[in-house]
C-alpha positions in Angstrom: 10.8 -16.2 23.3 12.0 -14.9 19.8 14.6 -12.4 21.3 16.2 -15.5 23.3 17.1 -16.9 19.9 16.8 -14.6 17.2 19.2 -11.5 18.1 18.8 -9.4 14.7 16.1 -6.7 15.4 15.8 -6.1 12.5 14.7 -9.5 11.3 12.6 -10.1 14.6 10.9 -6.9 13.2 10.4 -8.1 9.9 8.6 -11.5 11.6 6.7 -9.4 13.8 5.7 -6.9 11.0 4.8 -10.0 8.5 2.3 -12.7 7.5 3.9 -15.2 10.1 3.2 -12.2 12.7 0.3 -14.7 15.0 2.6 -17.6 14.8 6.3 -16.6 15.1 6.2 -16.7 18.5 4.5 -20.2 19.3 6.2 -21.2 16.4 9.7 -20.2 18.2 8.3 -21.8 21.7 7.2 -25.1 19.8 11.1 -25.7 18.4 12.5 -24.7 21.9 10.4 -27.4 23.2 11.1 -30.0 21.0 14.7 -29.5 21.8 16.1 -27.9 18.9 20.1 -26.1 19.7 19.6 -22.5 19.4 21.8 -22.5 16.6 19.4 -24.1 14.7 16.9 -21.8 15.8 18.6 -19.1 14.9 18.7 -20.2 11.6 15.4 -21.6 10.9 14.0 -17.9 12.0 16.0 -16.6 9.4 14.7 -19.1 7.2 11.4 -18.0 7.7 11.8 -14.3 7.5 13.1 -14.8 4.1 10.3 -17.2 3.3 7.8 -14.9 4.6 9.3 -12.0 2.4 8.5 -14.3 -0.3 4.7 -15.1 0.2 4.2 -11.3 0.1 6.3 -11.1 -3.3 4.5 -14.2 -5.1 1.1 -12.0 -3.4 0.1 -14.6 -0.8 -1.5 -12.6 1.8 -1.8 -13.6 5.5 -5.0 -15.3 5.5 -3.7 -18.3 2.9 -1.8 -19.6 5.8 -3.0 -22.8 6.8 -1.2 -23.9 10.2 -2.5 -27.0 11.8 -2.7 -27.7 15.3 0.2 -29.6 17.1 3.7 -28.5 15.2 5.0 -25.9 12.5 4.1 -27.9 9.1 1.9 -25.8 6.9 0.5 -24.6 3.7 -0.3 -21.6 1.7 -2.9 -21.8 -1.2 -3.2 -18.7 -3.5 -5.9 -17.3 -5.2 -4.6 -19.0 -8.5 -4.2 -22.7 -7.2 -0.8 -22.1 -6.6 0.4 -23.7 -3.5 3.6 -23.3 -1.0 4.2 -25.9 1.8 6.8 -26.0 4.6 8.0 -28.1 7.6 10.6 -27.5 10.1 12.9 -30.8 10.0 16.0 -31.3 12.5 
């Protein structure tokens, strides 16, 4: 489902290669499903590479990520208390 929307390899690549790596896809299926434009996708993706680039920069690893069950809203603790939340919003 991510190539339908996101046509940069290279950021696919980068998702893949990441922390969001066990959810990009689902995530991607999930905001097809709700009816989200491609454009939007598109974007959003993006969005997310970029963010993802960040959590490994601030030295968030993969395991912080707290996804629950039933849409793309989600947290990341760090070791330090520090704390980065997110929500995909039309």
């Amino acid at each position: 489902m991510l190539e339908v929307y996101l046509h940069s390899p290279v950021t696919r690549q980068r998702l893949r290669a990441g922390p969001a790596t066990d959810h990009i896809d689902g995530f991607a299926n999930w905001l097809d499903r709700q009816g989200y434009k491609p454009t939007f996708i598109n974007n959003l993706l993006r969005s997310l590479e970029v963010w993802t680039d960040w959590l490994l920069a601030a030295g968030f690893n993969p395991h912080d990520i707290d996804l629950p069950a039933g849409g793309p809203i989600g947290e990341v603790r760090g070791s330090g208390g520090s704390i980065a939340t997110w929500s995909a919003s039309r």
